[in-house]
C-alpha positions as CSV (number, residue, x, y, z in Angstrom):
1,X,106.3,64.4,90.8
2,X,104.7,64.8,87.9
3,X,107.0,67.8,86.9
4,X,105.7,68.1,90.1
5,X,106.0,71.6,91.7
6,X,103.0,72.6,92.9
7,X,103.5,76.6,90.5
8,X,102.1,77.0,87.2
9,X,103.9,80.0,87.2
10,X,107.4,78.1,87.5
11,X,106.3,75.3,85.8
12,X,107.6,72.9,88.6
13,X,104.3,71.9,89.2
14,X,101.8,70.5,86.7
15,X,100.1,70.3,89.1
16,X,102.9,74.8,91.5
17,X,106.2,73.6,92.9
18,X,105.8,72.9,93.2
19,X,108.1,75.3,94.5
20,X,110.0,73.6,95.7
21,X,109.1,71.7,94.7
22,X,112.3,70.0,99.1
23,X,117.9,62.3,103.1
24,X,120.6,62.5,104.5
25,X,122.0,65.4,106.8
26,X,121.5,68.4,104.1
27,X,124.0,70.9,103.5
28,X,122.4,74.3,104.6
29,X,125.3,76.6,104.6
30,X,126.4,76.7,108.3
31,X,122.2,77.3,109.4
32,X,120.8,74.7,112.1
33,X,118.2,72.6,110.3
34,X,114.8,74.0,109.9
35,X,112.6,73.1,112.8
36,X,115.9,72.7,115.2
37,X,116.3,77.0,115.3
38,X,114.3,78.6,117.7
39,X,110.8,79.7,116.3
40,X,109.4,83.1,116.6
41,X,108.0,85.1,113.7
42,X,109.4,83.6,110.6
43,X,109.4,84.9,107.1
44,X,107.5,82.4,104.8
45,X,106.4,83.6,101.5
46,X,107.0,87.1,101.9
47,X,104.4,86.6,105.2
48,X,105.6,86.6,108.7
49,X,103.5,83.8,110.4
50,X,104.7,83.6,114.3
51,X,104.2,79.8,115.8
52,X,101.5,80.2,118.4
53,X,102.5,80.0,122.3
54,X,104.6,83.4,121.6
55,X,105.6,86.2,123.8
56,X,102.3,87.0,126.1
57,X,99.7,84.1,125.2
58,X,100.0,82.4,128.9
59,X,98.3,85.3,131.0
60,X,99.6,88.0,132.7
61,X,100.3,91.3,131.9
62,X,103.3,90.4,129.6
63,X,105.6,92.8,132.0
64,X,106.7,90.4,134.3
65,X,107.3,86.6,133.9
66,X,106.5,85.6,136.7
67,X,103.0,86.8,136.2
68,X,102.2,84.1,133.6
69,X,100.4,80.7,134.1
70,X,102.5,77.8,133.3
71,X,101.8,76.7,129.9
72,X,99.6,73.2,130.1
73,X,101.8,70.6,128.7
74,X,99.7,68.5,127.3
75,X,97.5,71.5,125.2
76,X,98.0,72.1,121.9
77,X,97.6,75.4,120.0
78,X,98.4,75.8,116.4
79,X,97.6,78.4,112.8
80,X,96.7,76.5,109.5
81,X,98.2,78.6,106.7
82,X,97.9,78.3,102.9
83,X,100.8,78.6,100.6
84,X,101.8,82.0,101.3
85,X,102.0,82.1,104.8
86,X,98.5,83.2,105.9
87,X,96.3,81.8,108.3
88,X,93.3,79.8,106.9
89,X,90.0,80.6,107.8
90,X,87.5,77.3,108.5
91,X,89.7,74.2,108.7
92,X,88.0,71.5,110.2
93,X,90.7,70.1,112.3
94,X,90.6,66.5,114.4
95,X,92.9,64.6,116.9
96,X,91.6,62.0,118.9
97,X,87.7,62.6,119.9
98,X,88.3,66.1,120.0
99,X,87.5,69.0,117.2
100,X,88.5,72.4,116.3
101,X,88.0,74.9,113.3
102,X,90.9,77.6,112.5
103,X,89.8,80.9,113.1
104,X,90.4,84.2,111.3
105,X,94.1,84.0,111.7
106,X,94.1,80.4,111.3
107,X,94.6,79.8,114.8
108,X,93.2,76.3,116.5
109,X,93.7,74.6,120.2
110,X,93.0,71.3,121.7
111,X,93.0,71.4,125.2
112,X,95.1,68.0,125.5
113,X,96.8,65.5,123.6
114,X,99.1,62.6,124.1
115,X,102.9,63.0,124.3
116,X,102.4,61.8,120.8
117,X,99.6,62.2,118.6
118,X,98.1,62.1,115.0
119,X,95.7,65.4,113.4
120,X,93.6,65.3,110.6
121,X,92.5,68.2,108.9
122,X,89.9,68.9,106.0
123,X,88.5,71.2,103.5
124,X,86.9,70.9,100.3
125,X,88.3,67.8,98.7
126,X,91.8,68.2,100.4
127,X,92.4,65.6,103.3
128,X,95.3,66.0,105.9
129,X,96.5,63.3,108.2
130,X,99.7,64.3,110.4
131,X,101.1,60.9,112.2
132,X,103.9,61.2,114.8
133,X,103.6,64.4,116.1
134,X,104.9,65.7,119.7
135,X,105.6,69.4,119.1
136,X,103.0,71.4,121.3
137,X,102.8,74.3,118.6
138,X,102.0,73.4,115.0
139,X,102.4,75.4,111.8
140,X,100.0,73.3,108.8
141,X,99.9,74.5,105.7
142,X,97.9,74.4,103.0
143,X,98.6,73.5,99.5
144,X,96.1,75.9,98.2
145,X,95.4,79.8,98.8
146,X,93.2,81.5,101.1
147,X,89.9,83.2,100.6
148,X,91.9,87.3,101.0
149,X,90.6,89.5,98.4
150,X,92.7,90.2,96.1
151,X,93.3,92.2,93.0
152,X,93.4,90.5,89.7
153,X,95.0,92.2,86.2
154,X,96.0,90.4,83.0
155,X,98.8,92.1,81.5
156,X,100.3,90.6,78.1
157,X,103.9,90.8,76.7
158,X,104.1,90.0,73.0
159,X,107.9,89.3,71.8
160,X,108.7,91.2,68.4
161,X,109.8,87.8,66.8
162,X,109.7,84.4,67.7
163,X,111.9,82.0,69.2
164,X,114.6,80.2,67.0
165,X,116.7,77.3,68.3
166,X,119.5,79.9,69.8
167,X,117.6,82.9,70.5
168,X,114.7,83.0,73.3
169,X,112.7,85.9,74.3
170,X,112.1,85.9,78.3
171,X,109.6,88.0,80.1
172,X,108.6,88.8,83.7
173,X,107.8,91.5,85.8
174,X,108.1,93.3,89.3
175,X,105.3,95.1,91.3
176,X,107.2,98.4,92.6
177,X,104.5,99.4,95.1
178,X,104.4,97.2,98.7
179,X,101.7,94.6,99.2
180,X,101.0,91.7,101.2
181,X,101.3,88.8,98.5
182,X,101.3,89.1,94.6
183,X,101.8,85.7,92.4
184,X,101.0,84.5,89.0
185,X,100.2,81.8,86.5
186,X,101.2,82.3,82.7
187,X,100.0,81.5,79.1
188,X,102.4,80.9,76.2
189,X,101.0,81.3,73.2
190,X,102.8,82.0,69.5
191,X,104.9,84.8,70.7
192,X,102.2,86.4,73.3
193,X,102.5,85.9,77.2
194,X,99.9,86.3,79.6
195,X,100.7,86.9,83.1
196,X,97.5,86.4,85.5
197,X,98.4,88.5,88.5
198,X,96.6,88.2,91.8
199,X,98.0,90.7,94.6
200,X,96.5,92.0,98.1
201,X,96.8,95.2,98.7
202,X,95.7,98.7,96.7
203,X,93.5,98.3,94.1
204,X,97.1,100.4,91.7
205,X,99.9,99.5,92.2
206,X,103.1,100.4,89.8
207,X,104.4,97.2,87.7
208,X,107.8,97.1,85.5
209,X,107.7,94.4,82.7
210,X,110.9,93.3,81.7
211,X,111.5,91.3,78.5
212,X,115.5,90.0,77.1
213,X,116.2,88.1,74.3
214,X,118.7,85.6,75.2
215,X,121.4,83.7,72.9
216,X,121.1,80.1,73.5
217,X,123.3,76.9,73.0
218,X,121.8,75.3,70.2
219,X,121.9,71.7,72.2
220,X,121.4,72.2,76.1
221,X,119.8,75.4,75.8
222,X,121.7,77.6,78.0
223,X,121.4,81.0,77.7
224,X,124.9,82.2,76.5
225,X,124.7,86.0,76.0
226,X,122.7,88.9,76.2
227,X,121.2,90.0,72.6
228,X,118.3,92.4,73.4
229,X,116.5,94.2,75.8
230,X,113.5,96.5,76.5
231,X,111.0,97.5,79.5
232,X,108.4,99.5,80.8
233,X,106.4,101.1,83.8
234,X,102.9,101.8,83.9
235,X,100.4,101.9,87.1
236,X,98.1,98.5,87.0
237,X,94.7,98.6,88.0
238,X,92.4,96.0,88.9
239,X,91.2,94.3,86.1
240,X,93.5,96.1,84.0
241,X,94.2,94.2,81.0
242,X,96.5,95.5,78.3
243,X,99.4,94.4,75.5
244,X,102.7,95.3,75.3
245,X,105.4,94.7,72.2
246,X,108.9,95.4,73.2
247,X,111.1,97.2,70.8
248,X,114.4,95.8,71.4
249,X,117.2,97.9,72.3
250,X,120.7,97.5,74.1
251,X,120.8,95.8,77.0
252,X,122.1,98.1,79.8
253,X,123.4,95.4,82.4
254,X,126.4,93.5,82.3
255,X,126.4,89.6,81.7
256,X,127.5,87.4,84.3
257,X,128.0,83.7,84.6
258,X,125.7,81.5,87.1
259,X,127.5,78.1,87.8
260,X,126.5,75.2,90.0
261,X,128.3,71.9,90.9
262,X,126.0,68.7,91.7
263,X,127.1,65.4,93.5
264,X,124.4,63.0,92.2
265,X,122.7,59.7,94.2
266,X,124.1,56.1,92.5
267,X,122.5,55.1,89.5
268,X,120.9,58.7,89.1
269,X,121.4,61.2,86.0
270,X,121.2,64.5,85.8
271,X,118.7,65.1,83.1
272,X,117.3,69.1,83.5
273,X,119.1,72.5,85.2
274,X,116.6,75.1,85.7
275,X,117.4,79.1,86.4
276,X,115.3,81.3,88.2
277,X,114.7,84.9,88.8
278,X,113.2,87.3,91.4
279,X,113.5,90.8,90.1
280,X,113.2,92.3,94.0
281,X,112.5,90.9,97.4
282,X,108.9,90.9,96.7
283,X,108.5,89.6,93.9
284,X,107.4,85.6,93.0
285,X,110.4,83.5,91.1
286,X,110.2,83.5,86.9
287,X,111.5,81.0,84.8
288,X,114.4,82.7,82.7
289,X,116.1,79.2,81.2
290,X,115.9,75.3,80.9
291,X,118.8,73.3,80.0
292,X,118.5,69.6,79.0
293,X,121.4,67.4,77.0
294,X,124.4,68.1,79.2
295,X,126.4,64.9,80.5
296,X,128.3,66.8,83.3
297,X,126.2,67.3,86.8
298,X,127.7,71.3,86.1
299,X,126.1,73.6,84.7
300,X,126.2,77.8,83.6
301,X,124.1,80.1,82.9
302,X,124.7,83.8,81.4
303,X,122.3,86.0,83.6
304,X,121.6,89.9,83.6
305,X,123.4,91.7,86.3
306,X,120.4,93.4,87.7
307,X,120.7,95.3,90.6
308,X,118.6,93.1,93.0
309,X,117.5,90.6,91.5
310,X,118.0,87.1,92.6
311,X,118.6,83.9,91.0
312,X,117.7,80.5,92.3
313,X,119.7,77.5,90.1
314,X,118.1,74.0,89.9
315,X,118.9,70.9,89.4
316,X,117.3,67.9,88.2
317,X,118.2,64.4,88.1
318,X,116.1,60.7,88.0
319,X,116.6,57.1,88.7
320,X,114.7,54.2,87.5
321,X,112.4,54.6,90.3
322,X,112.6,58.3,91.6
323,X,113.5,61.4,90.8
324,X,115.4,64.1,92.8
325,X,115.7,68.1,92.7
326,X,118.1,70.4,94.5
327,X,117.9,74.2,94.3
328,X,120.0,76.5,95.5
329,X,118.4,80.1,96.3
330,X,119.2,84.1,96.5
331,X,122.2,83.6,94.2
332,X,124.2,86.8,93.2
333,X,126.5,87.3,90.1
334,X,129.2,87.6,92.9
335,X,127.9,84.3,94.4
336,X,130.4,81.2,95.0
337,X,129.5,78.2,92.5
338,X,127.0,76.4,95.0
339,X,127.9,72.4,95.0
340,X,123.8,70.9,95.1
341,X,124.5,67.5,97.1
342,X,121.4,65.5,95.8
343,X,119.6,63.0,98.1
344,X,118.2,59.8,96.7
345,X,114.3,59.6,96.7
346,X,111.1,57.2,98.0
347,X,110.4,54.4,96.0
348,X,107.4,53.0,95.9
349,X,106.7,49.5,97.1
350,X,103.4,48.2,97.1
351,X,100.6,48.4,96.2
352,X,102.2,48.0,92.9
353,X,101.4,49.8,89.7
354,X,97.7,49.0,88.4
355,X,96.9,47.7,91.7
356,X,92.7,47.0,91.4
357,X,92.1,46.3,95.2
358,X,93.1,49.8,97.0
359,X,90.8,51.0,99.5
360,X,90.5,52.1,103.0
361,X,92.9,50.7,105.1
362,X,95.3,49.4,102.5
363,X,99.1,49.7,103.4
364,X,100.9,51.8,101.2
365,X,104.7,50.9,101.5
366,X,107.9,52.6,100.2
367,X,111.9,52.8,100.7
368,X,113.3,55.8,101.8
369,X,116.8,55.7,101.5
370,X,117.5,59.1,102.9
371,X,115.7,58.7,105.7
372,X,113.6,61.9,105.7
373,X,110.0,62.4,107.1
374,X,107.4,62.4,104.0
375,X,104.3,63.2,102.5
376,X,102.1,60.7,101.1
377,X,99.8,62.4,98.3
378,X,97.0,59.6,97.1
379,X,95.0,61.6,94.6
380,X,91.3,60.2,93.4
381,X,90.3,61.1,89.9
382,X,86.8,62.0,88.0
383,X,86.2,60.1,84.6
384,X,87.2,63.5,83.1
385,X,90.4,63.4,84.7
386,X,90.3,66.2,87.3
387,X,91.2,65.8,90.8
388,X,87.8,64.1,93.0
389,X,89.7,64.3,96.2
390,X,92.9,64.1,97.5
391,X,94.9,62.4,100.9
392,X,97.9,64.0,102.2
393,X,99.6,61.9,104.8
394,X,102.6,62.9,106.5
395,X,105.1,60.6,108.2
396,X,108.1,59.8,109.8
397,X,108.3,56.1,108.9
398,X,107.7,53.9,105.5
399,X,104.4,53.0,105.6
400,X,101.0,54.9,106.0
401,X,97.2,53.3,105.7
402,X,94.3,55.1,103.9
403,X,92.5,56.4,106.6
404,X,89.0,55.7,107.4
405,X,87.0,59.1,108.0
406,X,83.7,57.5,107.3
407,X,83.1,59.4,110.8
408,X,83.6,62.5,109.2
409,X,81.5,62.0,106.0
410,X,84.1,61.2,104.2
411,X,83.9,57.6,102.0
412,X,86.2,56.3,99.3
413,X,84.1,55.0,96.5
414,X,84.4,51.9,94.5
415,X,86.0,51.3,91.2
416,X,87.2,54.8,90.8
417,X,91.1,55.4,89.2
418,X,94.1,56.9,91.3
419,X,97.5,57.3,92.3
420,X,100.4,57.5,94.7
421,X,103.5,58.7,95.1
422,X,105.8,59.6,97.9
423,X,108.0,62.9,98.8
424,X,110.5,64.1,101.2
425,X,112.1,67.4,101.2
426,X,115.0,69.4,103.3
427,X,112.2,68.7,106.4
428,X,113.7,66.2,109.7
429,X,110.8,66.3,111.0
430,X,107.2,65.8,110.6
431,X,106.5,69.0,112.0
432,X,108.8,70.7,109.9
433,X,107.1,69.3,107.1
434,X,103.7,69.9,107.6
435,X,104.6,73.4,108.5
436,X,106.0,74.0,105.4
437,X,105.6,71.8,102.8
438,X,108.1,71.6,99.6
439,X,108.7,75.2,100.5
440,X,111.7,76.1,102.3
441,X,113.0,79.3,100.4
442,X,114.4,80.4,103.2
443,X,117.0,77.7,103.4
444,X,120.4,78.3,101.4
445,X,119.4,74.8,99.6
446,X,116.3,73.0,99.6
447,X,115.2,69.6,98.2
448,X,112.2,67.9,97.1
449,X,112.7,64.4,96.0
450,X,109.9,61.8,94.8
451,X,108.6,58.1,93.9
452,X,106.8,57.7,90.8
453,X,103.1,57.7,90.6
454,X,101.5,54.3,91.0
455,X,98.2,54.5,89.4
456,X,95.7,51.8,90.9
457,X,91.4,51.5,91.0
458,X,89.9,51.4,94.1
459,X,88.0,48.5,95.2
């Protein structure tokens, strides 16, 4: 997915995960499938979000049971979220003839709907289209952040030396103060790093910066041993924006080695491992290492022992048609070598590549081998190149038209360039997906695997 996740910051995403960014039964350490456990308030993204229909929403005092109206089983009630959990303020929902905008919270209702129905949701230039669903409390979320205030600073780390082909200076850093949601994109440049942080909560908060300099294997790039280290603690203000040069010194954790097993699709190769960090429970994941040129699906990384910090290990691998990733999450030093069971991904059928003819109501077709629900991204560009306006259509089966929503004001011009491509995740069902996307870091494992983009013109 066009090194697809959806995170700057973790570079999954040219476009961030992507985090993550998600088929066959999947191997989720003992857990019932997501969207099979009961759902009360779940942790996503460092947010709680509760599903809607909870504990005193049908009447009543709350005291008693019997007190409460029966819930109407054919309403629907639901909170559009953005990427981190909260609720989306303004989303112009549709199913059937009947409207609703997300409130504060990001809560909507529709006061009936089929035993199965389709919703369609938009905002801005983004365009959702859920087909298939049943459940009678929906979780959507949104690829994109909400409009919270938040606090912006621009800290910048500036390694003592640069790279070399076996040593590779790493920085990231923790907030040590509570808030509601921090996150981050980067700049590389010469031996400078920028971090861009955005948090929600006091306008100081304390931060840590961390930097190591790693020993690396001169070939595959994995980090090897532990050469340098240095950090420091300062209170960061809004729109605080300061350098920092590390003077390396000893570092005072204790290596550890950070192994994963992979069982790869046929006619797949594993072609990239990534490693991962979060310094603390709060904190958003960093990319410590890439490793490339390795012809055995294992891998090992040398880590810092840090007390708590976690370590996510990834694992990349392609076909001639799709690509696959499978991450395992919340590793320890102490933690068993994880064995990443990868799942075979879409591939695009028609329209084929360079189709000039795509428009509304055109058929776009795929395989899906493992069987998984999916998400359809069709993405319109601008002569310039950036993003015009972009479909995301989620289904259970293997094949989705472009929707008309000329009804809505929305039109899909003529003779403009495009593409498509096709996703499934650790989801098994369209509700699960829609609620959370190619996020699932609460899951053990989690995949995301992906067609290729088929570029086309619109006709």
């Amino acid at each position: 997915m066009n090194e697809y996740w959806r995170y700057a910051c973790l570079d999954v995403r040219n476009s961030v995960v992507c985090v993550s960014i998600a088929a066959a039964a999947l191997a989720c350490g003992g857990r019932t499938p997501v969207g099979n456990e009961a759902w009360g308030a779940g942790a996503r993204g460092g947010v709680a979000v509760a599903r809607p229909g909870g504990a005193n929403t049908g009447g009543g005092s709350g005291s008693d049971p019997s007190d409460a109206a029966p819930p109407d089983p054919s309403r629907v009630t639901g909170i559009v979220t953005d990427v981190q959990g909260r609720g989306f303020l303004g989303m112009e929902l549709q199913l059937g003839s009947s409207t609703a905008t997300s409130d504060a919270a990001g809560r909507f209702e529709f006061a009936s709907a089929p035993a199965t129905y389709d919703v369609s949701m938009i905002f801005d230039s983004d365009i959702y289209v859920y087909t298939g669903l049943s459940r009678r409390d929906l979780v959507l979320r949104m690829e994109r952040y909400s409009s919270a205030p938040a606090r912006h600073a621009n800290p910048t780390v500036t390694a003592p030396s640069a790279d070399t082909d076996t040593l590779k200076t790493v920085t990231f850093f923790e907030l040590l103060d509570p808030v509601d949601f921090n996150s981050y994109t980067l700049v590389e440049k010469d031996t400078a790093t920028t971090f861009y942080i955005t948090w929600i909560g006091p306008e100081a908060v304390g931060i840590r910066l961390h930097a190591f300099q790693f020993a690396c294997h001169r070939v595959t790039h994995v980090t090897t041993g532990l050469v340098a280290y240095d950090a420091t603690e300062r209170r960061l203000n809004e729109g605080d924006s300061f350098n920092w040069t590390p003077e390396w010194k000893g570092v005072p954790f204790a290596g550890a080695t950070l192994s994963a097993d992979a069982t790869l699709p046929p006619g797949y190769t594993a072609h990239e491992a990534r490693l991962f960090t979060k310094p603390n429970g709060r904190a958003p994941d960093f990319l410590l290492a890439r490793a490339f040129n390795f012809t055995d699906p294992h891998i090992s990384f040398l880590v810092p022992d840090m007390p708590g910090a976690t370590f996510d290990l990834e694992m990349r691998s392609s076909s001639d048609l799709s690509g696959t990733i499978r991450r395992a999450t919340g590793l320890t030093a102490r933690s068993p070598v994880p064995l990443l069971e990868m799942e075979p991904g879409p591939i695009a059928v028609a329209p084929p590549r360079d189709s000039m003819d795509v428009g509304v109501g055109t058929a776009l077709q795929w395989e899906n081998p493992a069987g998984r629900p999916v998400m359809v991204d069709v993405f319109l560009s601008k002569p310039d190149g950036s993003i015009y306006r972009s479909y995301h259509l989620v289904t259970a089966g293997t094949s989705v038209s472009i929707p008309d929503l000329s009804s809505r004001g929305i039109t899909f011009p003529r003779g403009m360039a495009g593409h498509w491509r096709v996703y499934s995740t650790s989801a098994t069902t369209v509700e699960d997906l829609a609620a959370f996307g190619e996020a699932h870091s609460d899951l053990p494992q989690s995949t995301v695997a992906y067609s290729y983009d088929q570029q086309f013109t619109t006709k």
